[in-house]
Every structure is written in structure tokens, then in C-alpha cells.
C-alpha positions, 0 to 999 in steps of 0.5 A: 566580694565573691559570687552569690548564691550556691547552686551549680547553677549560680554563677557565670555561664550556666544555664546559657550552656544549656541554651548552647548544648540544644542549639548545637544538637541541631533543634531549630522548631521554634526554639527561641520561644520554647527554651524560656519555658525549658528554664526553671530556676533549678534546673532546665526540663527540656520538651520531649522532641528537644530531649529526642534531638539532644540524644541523637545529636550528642556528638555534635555537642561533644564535638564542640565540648572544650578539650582539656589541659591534660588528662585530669586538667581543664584549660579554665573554670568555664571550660569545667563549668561546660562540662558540668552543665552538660551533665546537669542537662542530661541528669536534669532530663532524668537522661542517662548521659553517654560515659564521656559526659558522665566522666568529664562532668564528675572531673569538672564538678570535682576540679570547681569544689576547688579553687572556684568554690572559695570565690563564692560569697558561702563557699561552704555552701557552694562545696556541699551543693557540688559534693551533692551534685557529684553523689548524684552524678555517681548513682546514674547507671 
């Protein structure tokens, strides 16, 4: 039996990546609290002072971002999905994220519609919701 669901957000370690990413850009004011309101069950909209720190702070996230494999492989499927989730963060936030996060949250969607998608309980469904992710990853300036 596979995963459930379809989205980019279903499955293990999504949204808590989002939860990761803001915590290791340094936002600490009253975080506990806010992040459960920055949750929706699409997407995480985050508040105007967590997106300020996020921006500013990006490479304190990035440092802290997997490596990969090989210039076109990831180590694992979690290390795809950290990528992914970033990107989301930023496009989710109607950011425009810097090209690395571009970059490697496109090759981690890609490396997912793979081997990760046929896991899933629909993995046709699971294909079609990160083919839609990736257009819209690729339409960001």
C-alpha cells in the first residue's frame, strides 16, 4: 500500500520543512504560535516579517540545505523533497526565490516524478500535481 493523497504536500516531511526553513532563517517572535496560523492545507502563507527574515536570511537556510549526490543526483527522496518544499515556500509566498532554489527545487520535483511518484496510492495523480508544480516553478522570472 502506498502513500495517500497527491499533492506536493502529501507525504512525509513536507510542510514540517517549511517549519525548519523559517526557524533556521533565524525568525524566533513568538514563533511557536504564528506558524500554526502560516499552515493551510495547500500551502504555507507566511506573515510579512517571517517572509522579511527568510529573504534576508536565505543563505542561512541554504547552508543548511542537503548536498547532492552528483550534480544531477540526490542523496535520497527526503533530501529531493527539502529542496522541493523550499521552492514551494518561496513560490507559496508569491517569492521570487534566488536561482539555486529555483534550480534545485525543479531537479528535486523532477528526480520525485520518478521512482517516489509510483509509491503513491494514485501515481498518476502524484505525476500530474508535480508536472503542474514544475510549470509553475518554471514560469517564476
Amino acid at each position: 500500500m502506498g502513500w495517500f493523497g497527491h499533492s506536493i504536500y502529501d507525504g512525509d516531511m513536507t510542510q514540517t520543512c517549511h517549519i525548519m526553513f523559517v526557524k533556521n532563517s533565524g525568525y524566533k517572535e513568538k514563533f511557536e504560535y504564528e506558524i500554526a496560523d502560516c499552515l493551510l492545507n495547500c500551502k504555507t502563507v507566511l506573515t510579512e516579517d517571517m517572509k522579511d527574515c527568510l529573504i534576508k536570511n536565505v543563505n542561512k537556510v541554504l547552508k543548511k540545505m542537503p548536498k547532492f549526490k552528483s550534480k544531477k543526483y540526490f542523496i535520497d527522496e527526503y533530501d529531493a523533497i527539502e529542496w522541493q518544499m523550499l521552492l514551494s515556500l518561496f513560490l507559496d509566498n508569491k517569492l521570487i526565490p534566488p536561482e539555486i532554489i529555483k534550480i534545485n527545487g525543479i531537479l528535486a520535483t523532477e528526480y520525485l516524478m520518478n521512482h517516489h511518484a509510483s509509491e503513491f496510492n494514485q501515481p498518476n495523480l502524484r505525476r500530474a500535481c508535480l508536472k503542474r508544480f514544475l510549470n509553475k516553478a518554471m514560469n517564476i522570472i
